[in-house]
Steps between C-alpha positions, in 0.01 A plus 500: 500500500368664181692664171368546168642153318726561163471259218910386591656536848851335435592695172879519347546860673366353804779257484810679448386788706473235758829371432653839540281535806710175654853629352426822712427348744775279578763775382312741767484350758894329572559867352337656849611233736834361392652930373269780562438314859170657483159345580445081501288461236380138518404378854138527457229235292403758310850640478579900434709403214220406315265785641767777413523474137135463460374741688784817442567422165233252278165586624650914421601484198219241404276833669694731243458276176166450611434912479705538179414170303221310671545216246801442589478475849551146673195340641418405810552157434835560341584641808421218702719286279827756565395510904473122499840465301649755731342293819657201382880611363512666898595171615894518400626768594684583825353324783257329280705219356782636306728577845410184679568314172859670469564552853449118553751428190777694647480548872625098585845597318582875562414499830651149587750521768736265686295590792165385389613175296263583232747393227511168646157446621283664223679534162577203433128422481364788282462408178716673241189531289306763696821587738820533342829474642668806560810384265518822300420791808134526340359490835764700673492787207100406552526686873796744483455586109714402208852632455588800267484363148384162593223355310162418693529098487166422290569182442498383875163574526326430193465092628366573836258768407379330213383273775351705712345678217346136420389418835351865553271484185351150559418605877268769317357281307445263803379837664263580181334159495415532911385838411234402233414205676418686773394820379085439442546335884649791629316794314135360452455236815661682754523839324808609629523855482863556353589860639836473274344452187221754542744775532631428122138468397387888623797650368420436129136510555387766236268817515173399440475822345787471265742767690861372426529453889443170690185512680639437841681901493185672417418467887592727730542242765786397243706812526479530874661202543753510260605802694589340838787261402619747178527811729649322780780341290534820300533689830735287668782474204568852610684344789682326196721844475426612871546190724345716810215613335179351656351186372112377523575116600181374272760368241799370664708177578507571870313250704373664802377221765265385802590215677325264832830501632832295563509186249172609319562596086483838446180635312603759226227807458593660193249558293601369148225669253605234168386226738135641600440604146442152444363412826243755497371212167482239771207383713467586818495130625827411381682829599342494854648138495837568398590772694334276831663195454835676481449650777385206710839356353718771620374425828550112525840576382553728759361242766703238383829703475435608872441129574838362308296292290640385189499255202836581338659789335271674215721442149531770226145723441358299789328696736645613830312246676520093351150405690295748326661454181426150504121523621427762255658278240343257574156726481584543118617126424096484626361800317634404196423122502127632606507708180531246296254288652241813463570485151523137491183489214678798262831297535347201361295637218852660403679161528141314334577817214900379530420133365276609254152361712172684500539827774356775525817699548538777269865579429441752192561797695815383634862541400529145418280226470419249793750224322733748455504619849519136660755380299712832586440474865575057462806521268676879635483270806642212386797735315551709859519194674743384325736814471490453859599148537769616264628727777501202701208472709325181534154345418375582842654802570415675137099373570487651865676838333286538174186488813648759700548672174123404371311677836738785526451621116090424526436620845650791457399590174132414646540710781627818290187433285334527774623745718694699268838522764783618273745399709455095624721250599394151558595410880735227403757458179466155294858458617461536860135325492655173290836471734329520838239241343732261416806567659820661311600124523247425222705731264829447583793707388448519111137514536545789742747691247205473259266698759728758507494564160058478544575851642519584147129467438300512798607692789461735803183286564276641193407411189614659158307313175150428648404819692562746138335183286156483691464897477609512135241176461235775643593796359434282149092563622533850315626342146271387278528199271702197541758598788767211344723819350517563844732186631764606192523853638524400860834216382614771259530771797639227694776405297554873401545625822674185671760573203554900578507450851785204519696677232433906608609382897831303385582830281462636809698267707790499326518861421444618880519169704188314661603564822511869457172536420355535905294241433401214753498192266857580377646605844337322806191307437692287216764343761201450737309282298856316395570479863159379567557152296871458557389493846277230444708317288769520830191394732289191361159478637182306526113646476479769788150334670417857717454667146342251329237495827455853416416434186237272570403756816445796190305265233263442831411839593495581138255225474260639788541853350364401197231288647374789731499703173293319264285379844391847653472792287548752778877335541741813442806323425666405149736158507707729318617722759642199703729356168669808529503605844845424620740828532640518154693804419299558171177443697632758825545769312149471325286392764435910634405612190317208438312576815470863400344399166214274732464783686415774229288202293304432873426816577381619074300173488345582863403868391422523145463103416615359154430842321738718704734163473476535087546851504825514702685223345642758185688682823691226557564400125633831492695468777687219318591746232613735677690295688663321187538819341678621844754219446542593161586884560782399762639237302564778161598743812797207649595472123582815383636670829595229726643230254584200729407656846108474430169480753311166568199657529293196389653153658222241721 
């Protein structure tokens, strides 16, 4: 990536437009889910609530003040700064961590029951601290709204999510010392090719020639692509006032399917046109890989449904099939404990750098120095460990957690580097990966009430911290100077927007009631995952032995994959397409446009080679835009004429 490099990157209007950026975004976005009930905003790595107010209204006006006061005009690397402070604050809200945070507070009271037992079995084990009792209705008001003229009770809250607050900004920093210790691995070693972060980086690239316009929409290529997903949102809101008037099904949440038959998962064919804007960025090996694997993986699961072979029941966000969620599990415990052997030398000139020994490591370009990053990553552990044992997990059963934890948030934040999949979900949670380990035995009843309340922070088997960390930790590549402003801005937006979010969706709670707002983690998915562990807590268990075969079955052929790779040259396959192979919903939907975006890159590099490669890429770019600017249009279309009744026109 090149830019012209200011003098200052992280300057003072930087940082508060930032700061607004991550207000707006976390008062946007539980805006559209939770009351307009228009588009989901946040599901994605590189999330459309941080794409939307960049691209329809910053890098616009930025255009105008650029025409009528060019000195006035932000930067490019003042840009970067609000993106990556946008990135970053998209964590909270909604189905980031803001409704599995609240949702995990209040769901084991309101929707306690004499049925279920949960008051017996579960309350009496949450801590008051991060879980209060329901003594004064908060949680009941919390669901159903507050009363007329009733107060919103504050004051029950401010403990708990001072605490989670807490616990939220030290698993950045954690997240922000992996990231620069693994950043120079990552980007100059293996030169992962970060298709999130480059789309940031050509949308503030300038005119060479000084025209107020980024570079990128002075192609033509540009336009035409914008044009696909803009014109086929704009043409099917007319169906918005005339529900029989025909729709093109390019942009819609239909799932249209093939299937091999009885007992096989269903593969969806939609074409989703956000996903293979960024897939178009990714090589050829690793998309031909992905889309393989899971298909191979469709097909064992198919074959072993027909053949009533089973390991157990698959537990919340595991995949529809519990053998090839464990084997590909087990494929990334591998991949990731392979990665760090790779960069086994870098690692310990950073830790040589650490102790203050003669390295070569350089950590000047980074947000924070080596010592600084290890004793983040050493002590944000020590601190998360021990919140946890608070909860009431043990010794045993917090170390065997904080690992399932550890190769979820680094191999998939790797593999998004990598492959640039927006939507990812790790085959296994930490939960369900540290209970079937060691047995629900191993926890017992209080130190299962404190893996409920995990759900809180990691969840629906993906990552939240690490993934927007590593990209912002690249995206620093276009700032010039010392990138140390950077870390303040990044813990500023995080604070910022953790603090809009919690407070913006209990105003919203309370006035309208939680479980009015159609949403999954306040209706449905909430008692699930209570459910989930107050059926453990019922059922005592010891380490499940077919799964933890599996495992060892997936490290193997992840092993021999890997092998063949670095062995033969010819060898087609990427170890990366079997760690995420098993039938994940996030991955199903993907996979066809993931195959359509092999196809196209195939059949470009086959006829025109690398140049007809570079020259279609803006077409795609654009497509993004358009598409984010299609989102945009409906959403001001749901607000001002259906208020409350809108479109979900942008969702997986």
């Amino acid at each position: 990536m090149t830019c012209e490099r200011p003098e200052r990157s992280v300057t003072a209007r930087a940082l508060l437009l930032g700061a607004l950026a991550a207000v707006a975004v976390n008062l946007w976005v539980p805006f559209s889910d939770y009351s307009a009930h228009s588009s989901r905003l946040i599901f994605s790595y590189l999330p459309m609530a941080t794409l939307l107010p960049v691209i329809v209204v910053l890098l616009p006006l930025n255009t105008l003040v650029k025409a009528l006061a060019p000195g006035r005009a932000l930067r490019p690397a003042e840009l970067i700064v609000i993106v990556a402070m946008a990135w970053v604050a998209s964590v909270w809200p909604s189905l980031g961590l803001t409704g599995y945070i609240l949702t995990i507070i209040a769901t084991p009271y309101y929707f306690a029951s004499a049925e279920n037992h949960w008051a017996e079995l579960l309350q009496r084990y949450l801590p008051t601290w991060l879980a209060p009792a329901d003594k004064t209705y908060a949680m009941e008001w919390f669901f159903n709204g507050k009363p007329a003229g009733e107060a919103i009770p504050w004051a029950v809250w401010v403990i708990p999510l001072f605490w989670w607050v807490a616990f939220v900004v030290v698993l950045f920093l954690v997240a922000i010392g992996l990231a620069v210790i693994l950043r120079r691995q990552w980007v100059e070693h293996e030169r992962l090719v970060y298709p999130l972060g480059e789309v940031p980086g050509q949308l503030v690239t300038e005119d060479p020639g000084g025209g107020p316009l980024p570079y990128c929409v002075r192609n033509r290529l540009f336009w035409w692509g914008f044009a696909v997903p803009a014109g086929v949102i704009s043409w099917n809101m007319i169906s918005y006032w005339y529900p029989f008037f025909p729709t093109i099904p390019l942009v819609t949440q239909a799932y249209p399917t093939i299937s091999f038959g009885r007992d096989f998962p269903p593969i969806f064919v939609r074409p989703n046109l956000f996903v293979m804007s960024f897939a178009y960025l990714t090589t050829l090996e690793v998309l031909f890989s992905v889309w393989f694997f899971h298909l191979l993986s469709v097909l064992a699961t198919g074959l072993m449904n027909r053949a009533g072979f089973t390991i157990g029941e698959p537990d919340i966000w595991c995949e529809t099939d519990s053998v090839t969620s464990w084997t590909a599990f087990g494929g990334m415990i591998f991949f990731v404990c392979w990665g760090l052997w790779v960069g086994r030398r870098h690692l310990a000139g950073v830790l040589r750098k650490a102790l203050g020994r003669p390295s070569e490591a350089d950590d000047s370009g980074e947000m924070m120095s080596y010592r600084q990053a290890v004793l983040a990553v050493l002590l944000g552990t020590v601190f998360l460990g021990g919140w946890l044992h608070a909860l009431g997990m043990g010794l045993l059963a917090t170390v065997v957690f904080l690992f399932g934890c550890f190769i979820v948030y680094v191999g998939v934040a790797k593999i998004v580097a990598q492959c640039g999949l927006v939507y990812l979900r790790a085959t296994l949670t930490a939960q369900s990966f540290a209970t079937h380990t060691l047995g629900t035995a191993a926890f017992g009843p209080a130190g299962l009430s404190g893996l409920l309340l995990t759900y809180g922070f990691i969840c629906d088997a993906k990552p939240t911290a690490l993934v927007s960390v590593v990209h912002v930790a690249r995206l620093g590549d276009w700032l010039r100077g010392s990138r140390r402003p950077l870390l303040w801005a990044v813990l500023v937006a995080v604070v910022v927007g953790g603090v809009t979010s919690l407070l913006f969706t209990l105003q919203l709670a309370y006035s309208h009631g939680a479980y009015n707002f159609d949403a999954w983690e306040f209706q449905s998915g909430n008692v699930q995952i209570v459910s989930g562990i107050v059926s453990q807590m019922t059922d005592l268990t010891q380490p499940n032995r077919a799964q933890l075969t599996c495992l060892a079955v997936g490290a193997t052929i992840c092993t021999a994959l890997i092998y063949l790779r670095y062995r033969f040259p010819w060898w087609p396959l990427h170890p990366i397409g079997f760690t995420v192979s098993s039938t994940s919903w996030a991955l199903r939907i993907s996979v066809f446009s993931i195959f359509l975006a092999w196809l196209v890159k195939f059949v470009v590099l086959k006829v025109g080679g690398n140049r007809l490669y570079t020259r279609s890429r803006p077409f795609f770019l654009g497509m993004l835009v358009g598409y984010v600017t299609g989102v945009a249009i409906s959403f001001v279309v749901d607000v001002i004429w259906f208020p409350g009744e809108g479109h979900m026109v942008h969702h997986w």
